[in-house]
C-alpha positions as CSV (number, residue, x, y, z in Angstrom):
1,X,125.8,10.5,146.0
2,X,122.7,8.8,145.0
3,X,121.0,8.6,148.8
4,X,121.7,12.8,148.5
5,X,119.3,12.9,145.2
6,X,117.1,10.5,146.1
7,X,116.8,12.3,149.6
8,X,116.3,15.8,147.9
9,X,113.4,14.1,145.4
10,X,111.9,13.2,148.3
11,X,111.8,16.1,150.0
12,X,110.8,18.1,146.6
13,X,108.0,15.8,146.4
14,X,106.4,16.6,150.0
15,X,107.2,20.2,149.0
16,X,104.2,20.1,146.7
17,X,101.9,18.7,149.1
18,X,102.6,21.2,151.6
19,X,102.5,24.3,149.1
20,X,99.0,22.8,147.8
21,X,97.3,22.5,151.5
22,X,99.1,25.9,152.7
23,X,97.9,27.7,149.7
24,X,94.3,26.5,150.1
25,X,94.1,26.9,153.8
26,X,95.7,30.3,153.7
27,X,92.5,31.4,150.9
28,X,90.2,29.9,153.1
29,X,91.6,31.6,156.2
30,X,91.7,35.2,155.0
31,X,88.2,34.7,153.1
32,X,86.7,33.4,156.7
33,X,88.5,36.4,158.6
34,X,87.1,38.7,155.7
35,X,84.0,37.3,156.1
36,X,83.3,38.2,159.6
37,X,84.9,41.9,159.5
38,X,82.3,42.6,156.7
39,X,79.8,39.8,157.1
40,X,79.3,39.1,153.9
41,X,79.4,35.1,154.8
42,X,80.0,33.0,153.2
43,X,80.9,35.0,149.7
44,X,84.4,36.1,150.6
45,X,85.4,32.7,152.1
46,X,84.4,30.9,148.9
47,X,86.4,33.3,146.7
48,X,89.8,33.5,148.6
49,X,89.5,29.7,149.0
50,X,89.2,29.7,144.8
51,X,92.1,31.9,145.4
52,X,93.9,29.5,147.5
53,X,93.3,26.2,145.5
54,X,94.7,28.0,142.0
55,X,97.8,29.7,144.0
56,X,98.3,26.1,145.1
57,X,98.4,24.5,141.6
58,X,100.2,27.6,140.1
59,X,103.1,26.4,142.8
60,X,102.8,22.6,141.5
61,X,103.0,23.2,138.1
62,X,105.9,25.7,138.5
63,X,107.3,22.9,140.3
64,X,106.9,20.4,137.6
65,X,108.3,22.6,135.2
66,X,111.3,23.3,137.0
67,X,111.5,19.6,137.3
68,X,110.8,18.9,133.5
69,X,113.4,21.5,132.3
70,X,115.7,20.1,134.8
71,X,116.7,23.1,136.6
72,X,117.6,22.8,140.2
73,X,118.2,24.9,143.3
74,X,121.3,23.3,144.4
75,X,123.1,26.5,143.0
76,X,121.5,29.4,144.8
């Protein structure tokens, strides 16, 4: 029962990586493709990669709450 939970911390853990990196390169991916339909380079890229790096840290700390309150998703 403990490898389970110390498994599924773990995975939570590389969770947040990933939804950090993911979030900032999906910003900086639709402000580059933005960029070059309108070219207004390099002023659209630098806002949805803004975009990107808060919708990243919005995830972690929603992570870190549900952590802190000590909710989980084994339920659902």
């Amino acid at each position: 029962m403990g490898d389970k939970s110390l498994f599924r911390q773990f995975l939570q853990a590389s969770t947040v990586g990933l939804s950090l990196v993911l979030a900032t390169f999906i910003g900086l991916a639709i402000g580059y493709w933005l960029d070059k339909l309108f070219g207004s380079s390099p002023w659209l890229t630098i806002i949805f990669l803004i975009i990107g790096i808060i919708a990243g840290f919005r995830e972690l700390f929603r992570i870190a709450k549900k952590q802190g309150d000590g909710t989980d998703d084994k339920d659902i």
